[in-house]
Structure formats: structure tokens, C-alpha cells
C-alpha positions as CSV (number, residue, x, y, z in Angstrom):
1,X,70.9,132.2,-13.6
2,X,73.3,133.7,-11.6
3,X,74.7,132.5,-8.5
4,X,76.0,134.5,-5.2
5,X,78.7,133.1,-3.0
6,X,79.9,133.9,0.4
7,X,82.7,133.0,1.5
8,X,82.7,130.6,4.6
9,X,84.4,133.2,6.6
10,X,82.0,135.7,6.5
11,X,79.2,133.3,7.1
12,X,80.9,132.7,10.3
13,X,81.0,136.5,11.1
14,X,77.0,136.4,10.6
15,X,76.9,133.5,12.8
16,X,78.8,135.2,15.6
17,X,76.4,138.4,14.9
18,X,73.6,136.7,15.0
19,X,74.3,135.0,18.9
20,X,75.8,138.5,19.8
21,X,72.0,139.8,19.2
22,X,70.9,137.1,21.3
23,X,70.3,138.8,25.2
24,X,68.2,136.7,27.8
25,X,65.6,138.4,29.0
26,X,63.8,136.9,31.6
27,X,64.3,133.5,33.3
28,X,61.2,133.7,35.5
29,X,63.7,132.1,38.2
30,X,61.6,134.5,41.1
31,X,58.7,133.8,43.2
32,X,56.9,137.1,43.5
33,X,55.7,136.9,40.0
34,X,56.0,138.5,36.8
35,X,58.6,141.2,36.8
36,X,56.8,144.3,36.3
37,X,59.5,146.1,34.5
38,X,59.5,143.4,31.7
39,X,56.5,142.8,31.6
40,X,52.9,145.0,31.2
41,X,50.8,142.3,31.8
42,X,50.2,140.7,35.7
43,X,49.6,137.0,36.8
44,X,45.9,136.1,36.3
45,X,44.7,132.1,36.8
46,X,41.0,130.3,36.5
47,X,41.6,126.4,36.3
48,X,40.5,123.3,38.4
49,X,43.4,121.0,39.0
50,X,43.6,117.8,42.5
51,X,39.3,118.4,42.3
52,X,39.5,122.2,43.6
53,X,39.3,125.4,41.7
54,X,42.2,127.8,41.4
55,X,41.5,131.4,40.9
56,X,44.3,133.8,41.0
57,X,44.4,137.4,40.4
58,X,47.4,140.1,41.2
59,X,46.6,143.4,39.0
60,X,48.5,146.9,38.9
61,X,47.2,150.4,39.8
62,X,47.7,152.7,37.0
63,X,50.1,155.0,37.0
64,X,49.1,158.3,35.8
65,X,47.7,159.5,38.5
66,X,47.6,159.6,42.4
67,X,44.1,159.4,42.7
68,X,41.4,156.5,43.0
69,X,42.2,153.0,42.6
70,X,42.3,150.2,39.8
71,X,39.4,147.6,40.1
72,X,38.7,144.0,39.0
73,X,36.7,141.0,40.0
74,X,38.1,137.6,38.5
75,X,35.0,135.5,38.5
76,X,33.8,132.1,38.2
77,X,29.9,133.0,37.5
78,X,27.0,130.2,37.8
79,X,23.9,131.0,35.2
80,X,21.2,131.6,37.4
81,X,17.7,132.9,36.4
82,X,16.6,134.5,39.6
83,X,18.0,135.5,43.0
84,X,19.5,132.3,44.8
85,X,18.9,132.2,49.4
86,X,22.8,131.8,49.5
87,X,26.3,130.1,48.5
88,X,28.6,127.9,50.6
89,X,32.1,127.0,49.6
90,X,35.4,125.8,51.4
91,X,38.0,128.6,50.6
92,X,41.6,128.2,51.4
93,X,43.9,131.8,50.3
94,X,47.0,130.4,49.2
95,X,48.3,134.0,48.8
96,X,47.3,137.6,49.9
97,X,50.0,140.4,48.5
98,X,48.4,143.7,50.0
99,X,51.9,145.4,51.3
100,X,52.9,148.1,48.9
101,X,50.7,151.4,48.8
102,X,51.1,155.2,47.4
103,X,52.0,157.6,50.2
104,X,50.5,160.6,47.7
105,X,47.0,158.3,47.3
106,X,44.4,158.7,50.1
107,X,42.1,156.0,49.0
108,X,42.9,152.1,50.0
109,X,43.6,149.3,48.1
110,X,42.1,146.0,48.9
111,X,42.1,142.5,47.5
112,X,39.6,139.3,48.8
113,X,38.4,136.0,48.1
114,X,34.8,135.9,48.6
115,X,30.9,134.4,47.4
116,X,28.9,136.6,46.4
117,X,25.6,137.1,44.6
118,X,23.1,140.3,43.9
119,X,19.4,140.0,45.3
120,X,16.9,142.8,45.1
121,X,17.0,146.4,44.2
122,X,16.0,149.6,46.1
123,X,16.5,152.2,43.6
124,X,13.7,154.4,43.8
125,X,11.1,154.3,40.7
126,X,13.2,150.9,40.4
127,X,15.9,149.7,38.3
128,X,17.2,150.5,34.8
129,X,18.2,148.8,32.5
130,X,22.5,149.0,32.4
131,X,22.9,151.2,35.5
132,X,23.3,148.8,38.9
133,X,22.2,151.6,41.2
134,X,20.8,150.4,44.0
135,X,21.3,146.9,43.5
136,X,21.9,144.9,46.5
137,X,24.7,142.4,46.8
138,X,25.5,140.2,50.1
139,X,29.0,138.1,50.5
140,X,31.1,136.7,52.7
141,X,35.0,137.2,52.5
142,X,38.4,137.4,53.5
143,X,40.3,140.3,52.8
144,X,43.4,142.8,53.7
145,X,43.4,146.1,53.1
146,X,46.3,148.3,52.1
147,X,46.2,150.0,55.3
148,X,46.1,146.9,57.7
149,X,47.8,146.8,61.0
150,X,47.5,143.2,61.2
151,X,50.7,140.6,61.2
152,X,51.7,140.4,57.0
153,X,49.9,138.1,55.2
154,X,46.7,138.2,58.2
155,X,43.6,138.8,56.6
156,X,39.8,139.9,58.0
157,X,36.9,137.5,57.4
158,X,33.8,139.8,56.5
159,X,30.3,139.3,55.9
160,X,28.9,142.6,54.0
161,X,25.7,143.7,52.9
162,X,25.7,146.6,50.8
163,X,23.9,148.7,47.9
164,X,25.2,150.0,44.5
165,X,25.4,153.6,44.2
166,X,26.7,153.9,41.1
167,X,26.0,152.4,37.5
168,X,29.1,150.1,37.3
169,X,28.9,149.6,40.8
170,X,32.3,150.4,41.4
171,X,31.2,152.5,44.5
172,X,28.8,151.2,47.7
173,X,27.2,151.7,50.7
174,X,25.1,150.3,53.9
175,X,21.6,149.6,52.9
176,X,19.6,152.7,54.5
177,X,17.8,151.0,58.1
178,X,20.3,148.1,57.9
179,X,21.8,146.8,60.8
180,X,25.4,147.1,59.9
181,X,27.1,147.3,56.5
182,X,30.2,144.7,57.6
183,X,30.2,141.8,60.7
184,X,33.6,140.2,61.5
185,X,34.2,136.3,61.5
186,X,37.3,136.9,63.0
187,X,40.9,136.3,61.3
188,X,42.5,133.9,58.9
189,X,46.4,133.8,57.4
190,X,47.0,132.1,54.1
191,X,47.0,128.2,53.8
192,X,43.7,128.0,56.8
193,X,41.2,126.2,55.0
194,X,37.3,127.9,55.4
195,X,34.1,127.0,55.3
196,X,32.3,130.1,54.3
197,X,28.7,130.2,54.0
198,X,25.8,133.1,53.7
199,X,22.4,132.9,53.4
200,X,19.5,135.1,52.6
201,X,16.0,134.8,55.0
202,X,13.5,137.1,53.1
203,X,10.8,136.4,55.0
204,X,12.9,137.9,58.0
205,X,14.0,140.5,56.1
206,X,17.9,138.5,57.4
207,X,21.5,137.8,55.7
208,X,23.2,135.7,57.9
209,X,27.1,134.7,57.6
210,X,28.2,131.6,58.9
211,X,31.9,130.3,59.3
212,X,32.9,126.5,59.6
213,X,29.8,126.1,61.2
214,X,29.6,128.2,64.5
215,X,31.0,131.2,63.9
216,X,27.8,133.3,62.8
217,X,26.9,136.4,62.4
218,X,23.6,138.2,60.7
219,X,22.6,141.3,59.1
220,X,19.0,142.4,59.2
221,X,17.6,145.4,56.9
222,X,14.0,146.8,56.8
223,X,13.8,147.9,52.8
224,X,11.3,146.3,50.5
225,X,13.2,143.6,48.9
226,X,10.4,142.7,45.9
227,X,12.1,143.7,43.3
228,X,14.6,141.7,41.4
229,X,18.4,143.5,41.1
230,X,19.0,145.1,37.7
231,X,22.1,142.8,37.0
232,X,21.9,139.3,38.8
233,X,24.8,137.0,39.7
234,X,26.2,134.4,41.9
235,X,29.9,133.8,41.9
236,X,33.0,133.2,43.7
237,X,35.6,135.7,43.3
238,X,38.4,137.6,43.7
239,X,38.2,141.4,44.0
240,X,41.1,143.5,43.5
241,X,41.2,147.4,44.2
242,X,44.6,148.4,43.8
243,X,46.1,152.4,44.2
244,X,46.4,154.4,41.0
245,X,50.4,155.9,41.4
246,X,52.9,158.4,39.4
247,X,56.2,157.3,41.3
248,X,55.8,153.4,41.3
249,X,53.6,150.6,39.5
250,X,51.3,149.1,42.6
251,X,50.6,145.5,42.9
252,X,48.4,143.9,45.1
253,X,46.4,140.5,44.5
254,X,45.2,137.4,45.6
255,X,45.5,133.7,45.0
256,X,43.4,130.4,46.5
257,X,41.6,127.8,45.9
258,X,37.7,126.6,46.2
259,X,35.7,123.1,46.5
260,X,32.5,121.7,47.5
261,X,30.5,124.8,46.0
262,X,26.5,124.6,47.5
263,X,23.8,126.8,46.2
264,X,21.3,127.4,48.8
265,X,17.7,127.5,47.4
């Protein structure tokens, strides 16, 4: 057997290599998240912690082009086997970042906390099977656009009524006859707690948005409503639409928390 020795001063030269390859990287010691040069992956959170939910979601626009935007819902999803009349939920926003945008991108970015849930379908000849066209969806939100004029961090409490008009349902629109695609509940900055609530009258053909209790709003529609939505869902959510850009890597997200989740049946 034959043995090989190194002599004690070369191991110390290894040991002094070895640190020397040693280079911090990243000490996370900043508060605006993951550093997006380091790192290709953004902040994402789904956990319930002091009774409430956390969800959390901050997501980068692609960068090789300077069209369209970069889309994601981060969902908390309850199993339901039919259409539900509604949600309720108190929703505080700990964090809205919606301030950077793409000066050669038209479209707008957009994140929000909101409920949301699908309920019939108007697609003509009905639905199919994997395409979400004309599927509509109701929900109540707080959101900020990449455009807003409104003080930073100020975002615009929404209920919406809308249709799919596309198979992933990426894209949308007012429901044709409806009374209005968006009502405002007025303002809200990050840290206000909310008591969102929206409800669905079928037999008065009614979606009506309700927050902390008397600040309402409705949206009426006149299309049949009998048939069930090709992909049904109640959740709470946050929806991220961030700007696709060459020169920079986007970011935009959202962060908060809910409690006392009511289905309304």
C-alpha cells in the first residue's frame, strides 16, 4: 500500500485557497425583497400564522419583449361543487408595489387582493370543455394599476363583473346589457383593514358589492344566467399582471392578509 504525504505547508496553502474561493453573495440585509440580479426567482407566500392567512405574491414581467404583460393569480381555492351567492372576508394589504413600468409597453400592469368566484356562462351554443369563454366571474378588490395617479401605495377598491373572452381567460370584458363592468368602493392605503363582501341575487338578475357594511354598490345584467361556468371556483387571491420589458426586469406585487372567510349560500 502506498502512502501519499503533504507536507503541512502546502496543506495550509489549500486552506488559504479554499477561503479565498469563498465570496458572500447575498446577505438579504434589504427590505424590497429578493435582489433580482441574484436571484431568478421572486418572493411568493401562502401560510396562516396569529389566526389570519398570509398570501403574498410579487412576480416579474418577462423580458424579451415590450409587449403584453406577465400574469398570475396566487390562490387559496375552496372545493366547491356548484356556483356559491357570494364570499365575505376581512382583507388588510400589507404591501402594494405597483411603481415601476416600461415606457416602450403600452399595456398596464396591475396587482390586487380580491374574492372572487365564476358563476354562469354565456357562450353561445354554451361552454366547452377547457376553453373559459364566456364564463362569468364577479369579485370585489383592491387594486393599483401601473398607471395610477393616486398618492404611492393608495389603491382602488373595485367591484367587477366581467365575462371571459378567451380560453385561459387571460383577457375580459363587460357582460353585453350589464350595467357597468367596474363600481368604486372608494380608496384604501396599505395596513386599513376591510371588510369586503359580494353577493350574487339570481333571481334579480343582481351582483352587489358591499364594503364594511355601508358602502354598497350593485351591478345588474340581463343575460340568461342557467348555465353553470365551464371552470368553477371560489377563492381569495392575488392577481398579478406585470409589463413584459427588454431594458429592465419589472416587478410589481402584492402582499396581505385575510380572516373570518364567509361563503354566502
Amino acid at each position: 500500500m502506498n502512502f501519499r504525504f503533504i507536507p503541512l505547508m502546502a496543506l495550509g496553502l489549500l486552506s488559504l485557497s479554499a477561503q479565498a474561493a469563498s465570496v458572500k453573495y447575498d446577505d438579504f440585509n434589504v427590505n424590497t425583497g429578493l435582489d433580482r440580479i441574484k436571484w431568478n426567482e421572486s418572493e411568493a407566500a401562502r401560510f396562516v400564522d396569529n389566526n389570519k392567512l398570509t398570501l403574498g405574491r410579487f412576480l416579474y414581467g418577462n423580458t424579451a419583449s415590450d409587449t403584453g404583460l406577465t400574469m398570475e393569480s396566487w390562490n387559496t381555492t375552496i372545493p366547491i361543487a356548484a356556483p356559491i351567492k357570494g364570499l365575505r372576508a376581512d382583507v388588510t394589504v400589507d404591501n402594494i408595489w405597483q411603481s415601476e413600468s416600461c415606457a416602450a409597453n403600452p399595456a398596464v400592469g396591475q396587482s390586487s387582493a380580491r374574492l372572487i368566484g365564476s358563476f354562469f356562462n354565456i357562450r353561445p351554443g354554451g361552454p366547452v370543455p377547457g376553453d373559459r369563454t364566456g364564463d362569468v366571474l364577479a369579485q370585489i378588490r383592491a387594486r393599483r394599476t401601473s398607471n395610477s395617479v393616486d398618492a404611492p401605495g393608495v389603491m382602488q377598491v373595485q367591484g367587477v363583473l366581467s365575462q371571459c373572452t378567451n380560453a385561459d381567460c387571460s383577457a375580459s370584458a363587460a357582460l353585453p346589457g350589464a350595467s357597468a363592468l367596474v363600481v368604486q368602493l372608494g380608496t384604501v392605503t396599505p395596513g386599513t383593514p376591510m371588510r369586503l363582501q359580494f353577493s350574487w341575487d339570481k333571481k334579480a338578475n343582481t351582483f352587489t358589492y358591499v364594503r364594511d357594511g355601508n358602502i354598497t354598490a350593485q351591478i345588474t345584467y340581463t343575460e340568461n344566467d342557467g348555465t353553470a361556468p365551464a371552470a368553477l371556483f371560489a377563492n381569495m387571491s392575488m392577481r398579478n399582471e406585470i409589463q413584459n420589458c427588454t431594458t429592465q426586469r419589472i416587478k410589481g406585487g402584492i402582499s396581505g392578509e385575510f380572516d373570518n372567510a364567509y361563503i354566502i349560500q
